[in-house]
Every structure is written in structure tokens, then in C-alpha cells.
N, C-alpha and C positions, 0 to 999 in steps of 0.2 A: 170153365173155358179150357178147352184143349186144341193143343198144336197140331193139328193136320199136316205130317210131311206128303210133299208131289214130286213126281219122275214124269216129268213131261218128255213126250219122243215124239222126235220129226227126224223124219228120213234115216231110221235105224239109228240116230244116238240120242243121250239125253241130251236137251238143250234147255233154255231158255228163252223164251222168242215172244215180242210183241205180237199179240192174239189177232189183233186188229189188221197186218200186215197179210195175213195168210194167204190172202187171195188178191194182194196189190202186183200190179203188172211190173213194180219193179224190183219185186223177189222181197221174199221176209225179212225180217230187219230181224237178225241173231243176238240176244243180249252175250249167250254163254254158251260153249259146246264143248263136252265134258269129254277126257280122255276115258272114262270109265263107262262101263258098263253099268244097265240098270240094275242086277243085280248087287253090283257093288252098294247101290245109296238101299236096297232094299235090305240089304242084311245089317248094314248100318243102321237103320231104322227098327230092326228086326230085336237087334242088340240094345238099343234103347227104349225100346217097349212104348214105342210112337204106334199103338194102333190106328185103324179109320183112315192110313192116306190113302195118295189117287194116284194109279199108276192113267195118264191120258196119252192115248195115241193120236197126236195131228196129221193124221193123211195117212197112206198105204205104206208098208215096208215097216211098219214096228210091231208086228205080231211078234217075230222071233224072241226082240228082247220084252216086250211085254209077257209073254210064259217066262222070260229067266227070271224076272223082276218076281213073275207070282211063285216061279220055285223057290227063288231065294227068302222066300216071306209065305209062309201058305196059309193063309184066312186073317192075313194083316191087312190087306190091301186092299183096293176097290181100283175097277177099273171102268175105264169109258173111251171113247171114242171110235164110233166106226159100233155099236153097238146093236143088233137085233134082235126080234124074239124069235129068230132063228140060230145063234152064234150065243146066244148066251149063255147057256149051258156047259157051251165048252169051256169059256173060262174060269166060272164054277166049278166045273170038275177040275179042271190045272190049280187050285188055289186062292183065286180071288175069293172076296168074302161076300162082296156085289159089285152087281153091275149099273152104272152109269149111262142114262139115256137122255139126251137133248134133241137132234132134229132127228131121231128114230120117231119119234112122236110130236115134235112140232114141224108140220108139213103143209106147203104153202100159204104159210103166215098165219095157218091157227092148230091146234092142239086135235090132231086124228085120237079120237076116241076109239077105236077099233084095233088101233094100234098100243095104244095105252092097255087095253083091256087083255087084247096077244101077250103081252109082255108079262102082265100082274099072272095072268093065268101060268105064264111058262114059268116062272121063276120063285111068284111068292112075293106080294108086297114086301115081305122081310127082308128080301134082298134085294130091294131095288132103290138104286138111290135117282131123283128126278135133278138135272142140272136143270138151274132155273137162272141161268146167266142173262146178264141184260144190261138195257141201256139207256138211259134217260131220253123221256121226248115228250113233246108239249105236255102230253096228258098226263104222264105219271111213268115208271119204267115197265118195257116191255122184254120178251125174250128175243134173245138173239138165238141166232143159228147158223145151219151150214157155214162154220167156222167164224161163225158171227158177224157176216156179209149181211142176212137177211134180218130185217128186224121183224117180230112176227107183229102179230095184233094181239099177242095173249100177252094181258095186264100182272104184272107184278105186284099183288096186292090182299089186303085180308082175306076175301071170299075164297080167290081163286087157289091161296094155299092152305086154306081150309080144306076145299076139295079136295087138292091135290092131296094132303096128308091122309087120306084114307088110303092113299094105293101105292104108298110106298114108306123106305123106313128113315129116311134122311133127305134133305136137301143141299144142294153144292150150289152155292153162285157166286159167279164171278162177276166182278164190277167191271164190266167191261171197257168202259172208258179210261181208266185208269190202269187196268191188267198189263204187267210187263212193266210199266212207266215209271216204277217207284216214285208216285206222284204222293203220296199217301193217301189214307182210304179213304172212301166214299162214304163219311158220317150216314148222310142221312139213310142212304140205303142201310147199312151196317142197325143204326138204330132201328126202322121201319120193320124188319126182317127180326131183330129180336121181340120188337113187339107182337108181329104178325104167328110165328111160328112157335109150334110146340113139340115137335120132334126134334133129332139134331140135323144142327144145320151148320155149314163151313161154310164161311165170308172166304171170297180171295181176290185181291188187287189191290197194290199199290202200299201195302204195310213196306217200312224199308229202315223202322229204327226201332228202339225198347219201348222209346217213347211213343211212336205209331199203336204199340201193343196196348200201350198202358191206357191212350185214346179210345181204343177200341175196345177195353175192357170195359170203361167207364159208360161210352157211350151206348156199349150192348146191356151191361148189367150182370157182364159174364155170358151171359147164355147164350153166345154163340161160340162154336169153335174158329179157326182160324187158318191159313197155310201162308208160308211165305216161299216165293219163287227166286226171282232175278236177286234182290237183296241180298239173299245169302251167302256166304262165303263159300259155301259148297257150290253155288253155281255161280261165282264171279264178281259177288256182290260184298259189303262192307260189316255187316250184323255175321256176328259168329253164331254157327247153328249150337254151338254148347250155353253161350248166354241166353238164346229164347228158351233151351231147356229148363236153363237153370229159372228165367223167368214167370214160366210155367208151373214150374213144381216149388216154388218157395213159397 
């Protein structure tokens, strides 16, 4: 089990922001907005030897500090948001170590295979990480998208990450329900997800104490990684980011 640190950017700084809000009519709901520049938490991370986080960009305007974030860290980071199998490459060549795709490939609520297939060809399974965020509903959890407004019809489930692990090197999911809330995590998915999956995969939503961690070790079996957002003391939250270090590596 390893720490995944994130640099989430909205509208050119880092923030921390309820996921779910993105697209509500009465403006996002800001947990945290950080005087610092993303390269600042990237070299910070850099200097801790935190491989595999995400730098994510929510909406237009964070390209600039998304390159500072991958100079200040070059083949530490993984980025996503706003991703294609046209732009990928650039951020490979700047640094990142992969790229991050969600509704580049799930499109009008089911999973474009042609799109999938563009992508794996331009970049390399190896470097491609699939976000499979999602959201509980009657049947079982489905993915979210376009800022997690749309719930798609593709199943979150044994088969479907079976496939999916052939075309790519990691999985990211965010529990969306819980994402930002410091609710605490979403056991079941967290467990479902360690059983289903055999490459590395990062849980994210709703960890907010030691003990959240220690939950989610138990419940995954270790074999999931992990990232904490709002929580942290680095973006406005109560859990010191040197305690989950220390947590991590004892």
C-alpha cells in the first residue's frame, strides 16, 4: 500500500474542491485554495520520494501550472484531465510519467472503443492510466464523467476491469460520492476493487484520519494504493501530511 500525493487545479491554482459541485449553477464549493504554486507540492513530493501521484486539471486554464508541477518532478507524476490521444504526448515529453483518461474514452454513457484503442496505440498501454471514477446506483457502480455530471452505463466490476487491464498500467478511482466530503471511505467499493483488480490501482475519496487509513488497509488487504485530498494539512485539512508518511512507511 502506497500514498499517492494529488495537485488538483481549478482555474490556474491548486485547490481542493467538492468534484460533484463542478458543474452546479451555484458555483463550486472550494474546500482549500493554496497560496502556492503546483510546483511548490511537486517538489515537495519530489523530495519525499512520493512516486505515482496525479497532477488533475478541472477545466481550462491549468495547463501552465500543470508543465510547472511536471518540471518540478519529471517522471513522478501522472497527469489527467482534459486528456487526448492527440495532447498526450506532449505531456510525456514535459515529464509526466502517464497520462490519465476518463471521458476521453467514456462517451455518451458507454466506453468508445476506437477511442480507447487511439490512445493505447499513441502512448503505450504502459503509460496509460484508465480513471474509473464512479458512482453507486441501483445496479451496482457505474463510471462518472464529464466532471462526474454524467453517469455512464459502464459497470464497475470484475469482467469489465479484466478487460480493461489489458490496455493499460494502473487504475485511479475516485468514489465519487464521498470525494471532497471527508466522509470517510467507501468500504465496499475500496474492498470490491482490491478483489477485482490486479495491476496498481489508487482509491480516492473521503479518507480524513490515520484511522480512515488503517480502515482501508484492512479492508483492501493492502493492495490498493491510496491519496488524500481536502484532509490534509497541506490543503486546509486536520491529518498532517508527515504523519500518513510516517504511517506509510513504518
Amino acid at each position: 500500500m502506497k500514498f499517492r500525493p494529488c495537485i488538483d487545479l481549478h482555474q490556474g491554482k491548486v485547490k481542493q474542491i467538492v468534484g460533484e459541485t463542478l458543474r452546479d449553477a451555484g458555483g463550486v464549493k472550494e474546500n482549500f485554495v493554496s497560496p502556492h504554486g503546483a510546483d511548490y507540492y511537486a517538489d515537495m513530493f519530489r523530495r519525499d520520494g512520493l512516486a505515482g501521484g496525479h497532477v488533475i486539471m478541472l477545466g481550462p486554464g491549468n495547463e501552465e501550472e500543470a508543465l510547472r508541477a511536471l518540471a518540478a518532478y519529471p517522471g513522478g507524476l501522472q497527469i489527467g484531465g482534459g486528456i487526448t490521444a492527440e495532447n498526450a504526448a506532449f505531456y510525456l515529453e514535459r515529464g509526466a510519467s502517464h497520462v490519465i483518461v476518463t471521458s476521453y474514452i467514456f462517451r455518451n454513457g458507454r466506453l468508445d472503443e476506437d477511442r480507447l484503442e487511439r490512445i493505447v496505440s499513441e502512448v503505450g498501454k504502459e503509460r496509460l492510466v484508465i480513471d474509473l471514477s464512479c458512482k453507486k446506483s441501483g445496479d451496482g457502480w457505474k463510471v462518472a464523467t464529464n466532471q462526474w455530471a454524467v453517469l455512464s452505463d459502464f459497470a464497475v466490476n470484475a469482467e469489465n476491469i479484466a478487460y480493461l487491464e489489458n490496455r493499460c498500467a494502473e487504475f485511479l478511482v475516485h468514489a465519487v460520492d464521498v470525494e471532497g466530503k471527508r466522509a470517510g471511505i467507501q468500504e465496499e467499493l475500496a474492498r470490491l476493487l482490491a478483489e477485482w483488480t490486479s495491476i496498481p490501482t489508487t482509491y480516492a475519496g473521503g479518507i480524513r484520519s490515520l484511522e480512515d487509513i488503517e480502515r482501508f488497509r484492512r479492508a483492501t488487504g493492502g493492495r490498493l494504493d491510496f491519496t488524500v485530498g481536502s484532509a490534509l494539512d497541506l490543503f486546509g485539512g486536520n491529518l498532517a501530511y508527515r504523519d500518513v508518511l510516517q504511517a506509510v512507511r513504518a
